[in-house]
PDB file of N, CA, C and O in Angstrom:
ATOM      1  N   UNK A   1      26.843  10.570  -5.555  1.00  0.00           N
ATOM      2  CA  UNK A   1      25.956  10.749  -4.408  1.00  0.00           C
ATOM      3  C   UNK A   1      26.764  10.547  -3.139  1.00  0.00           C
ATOM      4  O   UNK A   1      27.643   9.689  -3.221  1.00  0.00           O
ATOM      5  N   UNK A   2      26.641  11.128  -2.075  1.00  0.00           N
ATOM      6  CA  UNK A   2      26.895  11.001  -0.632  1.00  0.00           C
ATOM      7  C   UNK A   2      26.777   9.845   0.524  1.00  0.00           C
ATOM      8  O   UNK A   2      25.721   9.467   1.031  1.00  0.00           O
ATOM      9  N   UNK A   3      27.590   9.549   0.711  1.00  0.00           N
ATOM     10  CA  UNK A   3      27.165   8.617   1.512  1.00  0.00           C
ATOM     11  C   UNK A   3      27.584   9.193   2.980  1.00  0.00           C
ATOM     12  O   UNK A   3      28.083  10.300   3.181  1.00  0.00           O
ATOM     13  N   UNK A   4      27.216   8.017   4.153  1.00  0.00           N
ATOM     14  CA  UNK A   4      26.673   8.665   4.909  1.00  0.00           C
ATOM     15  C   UNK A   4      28.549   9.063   6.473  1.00  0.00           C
ATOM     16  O   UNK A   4      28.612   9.523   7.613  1.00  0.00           O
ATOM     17  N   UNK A   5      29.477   8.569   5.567  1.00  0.00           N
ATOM     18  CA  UNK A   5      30.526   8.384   5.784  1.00  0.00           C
ATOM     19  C   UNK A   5      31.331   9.761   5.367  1.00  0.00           C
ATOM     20  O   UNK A   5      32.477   9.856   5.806  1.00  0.00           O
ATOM     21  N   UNK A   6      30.868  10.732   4.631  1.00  0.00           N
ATOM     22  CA  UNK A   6      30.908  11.902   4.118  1.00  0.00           C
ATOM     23  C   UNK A   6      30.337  13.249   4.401  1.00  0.00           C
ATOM     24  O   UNK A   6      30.822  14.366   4.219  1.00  0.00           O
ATOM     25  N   UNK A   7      28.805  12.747   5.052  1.00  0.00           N
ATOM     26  CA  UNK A   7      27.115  13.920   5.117  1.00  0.00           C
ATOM     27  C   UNK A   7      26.962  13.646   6.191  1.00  0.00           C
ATOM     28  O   UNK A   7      26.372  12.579   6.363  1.00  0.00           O
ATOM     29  N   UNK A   8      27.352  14.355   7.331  1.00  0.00           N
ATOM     30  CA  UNK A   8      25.998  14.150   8.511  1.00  0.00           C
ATOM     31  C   UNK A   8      24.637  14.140   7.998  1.00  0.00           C
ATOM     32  O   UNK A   8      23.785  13.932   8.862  1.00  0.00           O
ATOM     33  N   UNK A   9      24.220  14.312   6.820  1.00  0.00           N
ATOM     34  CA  UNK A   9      22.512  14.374   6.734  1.00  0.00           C
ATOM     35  C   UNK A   9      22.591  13.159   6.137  1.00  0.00           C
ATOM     36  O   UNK A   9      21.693  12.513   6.677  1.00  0.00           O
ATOM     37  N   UNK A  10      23.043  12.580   5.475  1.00  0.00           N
ATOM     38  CA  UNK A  10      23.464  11.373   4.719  1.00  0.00           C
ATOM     39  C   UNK A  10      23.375  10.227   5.489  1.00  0.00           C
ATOM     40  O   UNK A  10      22.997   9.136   5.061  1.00  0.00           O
ATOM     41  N   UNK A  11      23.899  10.591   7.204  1.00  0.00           N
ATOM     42  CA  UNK A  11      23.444   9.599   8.106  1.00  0.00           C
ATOM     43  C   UNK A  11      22.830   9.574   9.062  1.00  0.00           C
ATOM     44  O   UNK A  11      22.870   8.753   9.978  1.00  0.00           O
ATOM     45  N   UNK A  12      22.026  10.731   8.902  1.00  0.00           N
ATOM     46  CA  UNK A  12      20.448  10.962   9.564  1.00  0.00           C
ATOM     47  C   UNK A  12      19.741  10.088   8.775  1.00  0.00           C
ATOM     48  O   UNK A  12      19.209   9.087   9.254  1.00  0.00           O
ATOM     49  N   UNK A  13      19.678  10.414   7.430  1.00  0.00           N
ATOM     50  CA  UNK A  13      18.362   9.530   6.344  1.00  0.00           C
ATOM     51  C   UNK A  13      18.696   8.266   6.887  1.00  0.00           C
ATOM     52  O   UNK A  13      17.751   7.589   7.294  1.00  0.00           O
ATOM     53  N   UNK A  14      20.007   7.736   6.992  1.00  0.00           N
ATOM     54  CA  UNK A  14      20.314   6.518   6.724  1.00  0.00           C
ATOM     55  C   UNK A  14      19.523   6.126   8.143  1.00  0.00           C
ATOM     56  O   UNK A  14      18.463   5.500   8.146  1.00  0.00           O
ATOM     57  N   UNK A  15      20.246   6.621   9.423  1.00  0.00           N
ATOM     58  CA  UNK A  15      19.281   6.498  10.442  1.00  0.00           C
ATOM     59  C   UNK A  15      18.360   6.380  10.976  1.00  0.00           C
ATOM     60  O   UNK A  15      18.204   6.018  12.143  1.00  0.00           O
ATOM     61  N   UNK A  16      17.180   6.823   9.794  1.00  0.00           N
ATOM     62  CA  UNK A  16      15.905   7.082   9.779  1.00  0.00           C
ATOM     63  C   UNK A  16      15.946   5.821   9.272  1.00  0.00           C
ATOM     64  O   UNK A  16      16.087   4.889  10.064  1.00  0.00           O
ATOM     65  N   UNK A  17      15.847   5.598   8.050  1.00  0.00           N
ATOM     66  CA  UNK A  17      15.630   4.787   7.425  1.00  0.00           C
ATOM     67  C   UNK A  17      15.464   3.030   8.110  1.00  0.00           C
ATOM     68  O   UNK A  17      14.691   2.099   7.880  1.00  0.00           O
ATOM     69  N   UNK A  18      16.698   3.249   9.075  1.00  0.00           N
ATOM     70  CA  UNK A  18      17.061   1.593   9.438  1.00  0.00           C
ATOM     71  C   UNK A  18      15.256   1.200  10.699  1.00  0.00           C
ATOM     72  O   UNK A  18      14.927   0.114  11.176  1.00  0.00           O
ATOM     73  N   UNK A  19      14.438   2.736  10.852  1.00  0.00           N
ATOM     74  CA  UNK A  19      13.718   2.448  11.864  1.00  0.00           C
ATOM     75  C   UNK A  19      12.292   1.828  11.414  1.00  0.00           C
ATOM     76  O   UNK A  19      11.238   2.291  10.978  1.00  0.00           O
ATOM     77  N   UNK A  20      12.556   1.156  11.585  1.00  0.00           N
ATOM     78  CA  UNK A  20      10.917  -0.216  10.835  1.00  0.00           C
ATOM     79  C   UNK A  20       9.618   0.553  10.614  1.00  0.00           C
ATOM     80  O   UNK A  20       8.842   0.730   9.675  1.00  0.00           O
ATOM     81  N   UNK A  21       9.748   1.041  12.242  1.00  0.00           N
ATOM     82  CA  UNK A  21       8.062   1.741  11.892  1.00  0.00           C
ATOM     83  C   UNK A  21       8.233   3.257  11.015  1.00  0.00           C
ATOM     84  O   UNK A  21       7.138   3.788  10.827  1.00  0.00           O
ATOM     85  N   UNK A  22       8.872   3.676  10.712  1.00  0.00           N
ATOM     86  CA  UNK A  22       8.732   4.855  10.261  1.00  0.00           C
ATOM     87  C   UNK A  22       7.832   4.422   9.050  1.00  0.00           C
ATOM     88  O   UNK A  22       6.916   5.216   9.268  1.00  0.00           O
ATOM     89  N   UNK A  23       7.354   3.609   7.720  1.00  0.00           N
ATOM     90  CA  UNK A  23       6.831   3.710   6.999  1.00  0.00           C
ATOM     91  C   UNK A  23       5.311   3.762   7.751  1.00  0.00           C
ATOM     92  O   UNK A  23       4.689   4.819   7.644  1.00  0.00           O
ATOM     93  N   UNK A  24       4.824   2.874   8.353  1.00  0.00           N
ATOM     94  CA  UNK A  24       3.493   3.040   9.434  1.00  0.00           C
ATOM     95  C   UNK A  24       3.249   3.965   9.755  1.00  0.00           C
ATOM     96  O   UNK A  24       2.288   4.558   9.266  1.00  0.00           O
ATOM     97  N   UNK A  25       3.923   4.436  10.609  1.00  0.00           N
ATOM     98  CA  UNK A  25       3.912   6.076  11.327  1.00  0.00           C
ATOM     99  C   UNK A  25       3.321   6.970  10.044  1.00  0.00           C
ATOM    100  O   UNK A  25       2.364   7.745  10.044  1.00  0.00           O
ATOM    101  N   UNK A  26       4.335   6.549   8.806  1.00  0.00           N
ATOM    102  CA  UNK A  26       4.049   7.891   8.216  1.00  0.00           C
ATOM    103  C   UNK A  26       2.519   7.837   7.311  1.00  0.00           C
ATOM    104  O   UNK A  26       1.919   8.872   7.019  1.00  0.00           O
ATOM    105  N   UNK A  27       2.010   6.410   6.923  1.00  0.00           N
ATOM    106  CA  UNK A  27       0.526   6.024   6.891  1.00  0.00           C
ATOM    107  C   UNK A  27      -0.336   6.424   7.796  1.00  0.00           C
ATOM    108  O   UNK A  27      -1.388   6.947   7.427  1.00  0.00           O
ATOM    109  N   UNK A  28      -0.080   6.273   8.979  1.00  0.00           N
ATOM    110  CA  UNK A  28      -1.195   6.986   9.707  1.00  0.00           C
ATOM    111  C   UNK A  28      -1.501   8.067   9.191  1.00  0.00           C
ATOM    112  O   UNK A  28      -2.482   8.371   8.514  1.00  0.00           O
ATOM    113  N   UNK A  29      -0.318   8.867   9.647  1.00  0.00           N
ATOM    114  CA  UNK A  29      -0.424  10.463   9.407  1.00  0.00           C
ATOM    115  C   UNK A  29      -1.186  10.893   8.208  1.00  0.00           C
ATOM    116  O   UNK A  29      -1.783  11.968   8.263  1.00  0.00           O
ATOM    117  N   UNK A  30      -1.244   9.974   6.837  1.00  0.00           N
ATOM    118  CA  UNK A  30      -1.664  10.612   6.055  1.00  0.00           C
ATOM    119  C   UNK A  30      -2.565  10.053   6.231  1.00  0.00           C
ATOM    120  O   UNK A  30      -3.493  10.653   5.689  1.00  0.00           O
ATOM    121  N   UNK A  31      -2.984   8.929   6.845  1.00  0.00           N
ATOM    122  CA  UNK A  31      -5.056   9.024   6.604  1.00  0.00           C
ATOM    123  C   UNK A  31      -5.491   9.561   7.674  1.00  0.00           C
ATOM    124  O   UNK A  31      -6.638   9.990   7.556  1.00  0.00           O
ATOM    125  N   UNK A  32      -4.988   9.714   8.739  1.00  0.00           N
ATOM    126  CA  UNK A  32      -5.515  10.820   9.786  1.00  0.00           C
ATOM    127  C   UNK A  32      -5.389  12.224   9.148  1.00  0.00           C
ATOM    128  O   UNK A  32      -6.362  12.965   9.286  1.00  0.00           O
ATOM    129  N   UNK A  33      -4.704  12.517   8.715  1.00  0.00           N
ATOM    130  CA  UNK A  33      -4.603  14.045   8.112  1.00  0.00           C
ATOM    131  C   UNK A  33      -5.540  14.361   7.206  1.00  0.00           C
ATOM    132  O   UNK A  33      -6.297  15.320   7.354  1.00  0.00           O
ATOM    133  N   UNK A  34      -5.560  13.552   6.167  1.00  0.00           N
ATOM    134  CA  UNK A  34      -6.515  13.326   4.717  1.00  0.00           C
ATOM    135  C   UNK A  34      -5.031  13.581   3.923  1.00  0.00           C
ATOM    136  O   UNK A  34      -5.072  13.161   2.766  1.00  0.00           O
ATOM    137  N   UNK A  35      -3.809  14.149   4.289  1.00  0.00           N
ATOM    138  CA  UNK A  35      -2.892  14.460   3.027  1.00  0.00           C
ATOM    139  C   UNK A  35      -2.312  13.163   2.528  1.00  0.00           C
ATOM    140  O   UNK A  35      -2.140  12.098   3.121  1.00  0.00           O
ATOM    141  N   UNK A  36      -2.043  13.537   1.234  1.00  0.00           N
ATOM    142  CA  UNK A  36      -1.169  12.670   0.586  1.00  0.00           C
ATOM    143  C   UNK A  36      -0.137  12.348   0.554  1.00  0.00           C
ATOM    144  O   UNK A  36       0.196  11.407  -0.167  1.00  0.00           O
ATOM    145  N   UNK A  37       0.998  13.209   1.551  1.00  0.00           N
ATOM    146  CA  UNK A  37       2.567  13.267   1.354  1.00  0.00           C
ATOM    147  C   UNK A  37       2.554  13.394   2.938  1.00  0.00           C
ATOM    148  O   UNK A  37       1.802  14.081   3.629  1.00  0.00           O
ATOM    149  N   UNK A  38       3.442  12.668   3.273  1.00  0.00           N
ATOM    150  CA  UNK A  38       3.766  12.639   4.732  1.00  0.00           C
ATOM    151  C   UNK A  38       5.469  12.549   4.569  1.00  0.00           C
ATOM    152  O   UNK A  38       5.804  11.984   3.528  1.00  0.00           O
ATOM    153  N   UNK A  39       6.623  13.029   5.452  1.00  0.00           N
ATOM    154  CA  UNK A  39       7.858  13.178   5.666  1.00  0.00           C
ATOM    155  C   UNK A  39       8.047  12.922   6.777  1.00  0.00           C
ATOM    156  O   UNK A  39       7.245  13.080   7.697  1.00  0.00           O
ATOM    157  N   UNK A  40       9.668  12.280   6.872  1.00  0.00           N
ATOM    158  CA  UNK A  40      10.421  13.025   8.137  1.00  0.00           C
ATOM    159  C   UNK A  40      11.315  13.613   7.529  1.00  0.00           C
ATOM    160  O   UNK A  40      11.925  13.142   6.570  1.00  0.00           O
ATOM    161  N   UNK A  41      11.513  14.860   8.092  1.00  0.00           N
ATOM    162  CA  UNK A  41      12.862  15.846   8.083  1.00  0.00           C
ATOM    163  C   UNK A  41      13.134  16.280   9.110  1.00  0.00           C
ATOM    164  O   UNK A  41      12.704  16.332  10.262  1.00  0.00           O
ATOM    165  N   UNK A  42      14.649  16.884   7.996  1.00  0.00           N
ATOM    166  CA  UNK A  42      15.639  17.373   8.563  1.00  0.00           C
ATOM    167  C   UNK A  42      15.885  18.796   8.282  1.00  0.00           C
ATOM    168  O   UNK A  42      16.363  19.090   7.186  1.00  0.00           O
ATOM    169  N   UNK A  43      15.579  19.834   9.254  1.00  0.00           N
ATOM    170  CA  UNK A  43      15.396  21.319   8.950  1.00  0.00           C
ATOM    171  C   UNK A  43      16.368  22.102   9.196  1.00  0.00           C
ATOM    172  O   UNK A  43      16.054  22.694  10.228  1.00  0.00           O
ATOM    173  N   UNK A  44      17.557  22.516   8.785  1.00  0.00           N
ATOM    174  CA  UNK A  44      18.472  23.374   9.387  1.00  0.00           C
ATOM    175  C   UNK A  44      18.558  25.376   8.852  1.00  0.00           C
ATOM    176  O   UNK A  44      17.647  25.948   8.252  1.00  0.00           O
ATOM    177  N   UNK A  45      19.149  25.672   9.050  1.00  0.00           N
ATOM    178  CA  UNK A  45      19.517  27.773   8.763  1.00  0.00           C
ATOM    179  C   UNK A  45      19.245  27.353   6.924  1.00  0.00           C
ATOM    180  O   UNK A  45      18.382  27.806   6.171  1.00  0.00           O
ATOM    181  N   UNK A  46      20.272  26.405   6.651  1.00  0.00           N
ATOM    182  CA  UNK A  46      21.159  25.966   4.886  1.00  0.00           C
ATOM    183  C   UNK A  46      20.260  24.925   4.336  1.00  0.00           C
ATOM    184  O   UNK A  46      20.020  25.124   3.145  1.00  0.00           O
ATOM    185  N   UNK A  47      19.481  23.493   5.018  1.00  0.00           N
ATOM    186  CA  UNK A  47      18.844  22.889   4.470  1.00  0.00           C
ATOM    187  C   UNK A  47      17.800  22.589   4.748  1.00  0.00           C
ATOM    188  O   UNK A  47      17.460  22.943   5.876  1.00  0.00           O
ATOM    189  N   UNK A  48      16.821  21.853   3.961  1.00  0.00           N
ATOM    190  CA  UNK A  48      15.921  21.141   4.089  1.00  0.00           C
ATOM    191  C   UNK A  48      16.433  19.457   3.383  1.00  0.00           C
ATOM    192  O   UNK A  48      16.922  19.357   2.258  1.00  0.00           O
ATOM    193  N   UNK A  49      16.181  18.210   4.351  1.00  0.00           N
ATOM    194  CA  UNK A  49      16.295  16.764   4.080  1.00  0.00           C
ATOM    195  C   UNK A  49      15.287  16.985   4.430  1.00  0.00           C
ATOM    196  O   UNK A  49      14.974  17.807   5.292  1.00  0.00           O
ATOM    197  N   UNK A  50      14.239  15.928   3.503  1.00  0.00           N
ATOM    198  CA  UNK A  50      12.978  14.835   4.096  1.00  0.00           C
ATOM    199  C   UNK A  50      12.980  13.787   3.124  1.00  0.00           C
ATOM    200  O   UNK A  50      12.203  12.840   3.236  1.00  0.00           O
TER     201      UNK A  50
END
């Protein structure tokens, strides 16, 4: 696996990751929405990260 010393996307997640509220944030979203799956991504031409 990649780490983030290797992947610019590798240290986006990681980036994401270190930010506290992102799990909250992404609870809201799904009971405001009604969905079950909430993300953050990363969208480029070649990939999809979430």
């Amino acid at each position: 696996m990649s780490d983030a010393n290797d992947d610019p996307f590798a240290a986006d997640v990681a980036a994401v990751a270190r930010i506290a509220a992102v799990p909250a944030i992404l609870d809201v979203v799904c009971r405001t929405t009604g969905m079950g799956f909430a993300a953050v991504a990363r969208v480029t031409e070649d990939r999809w990260i979430a």
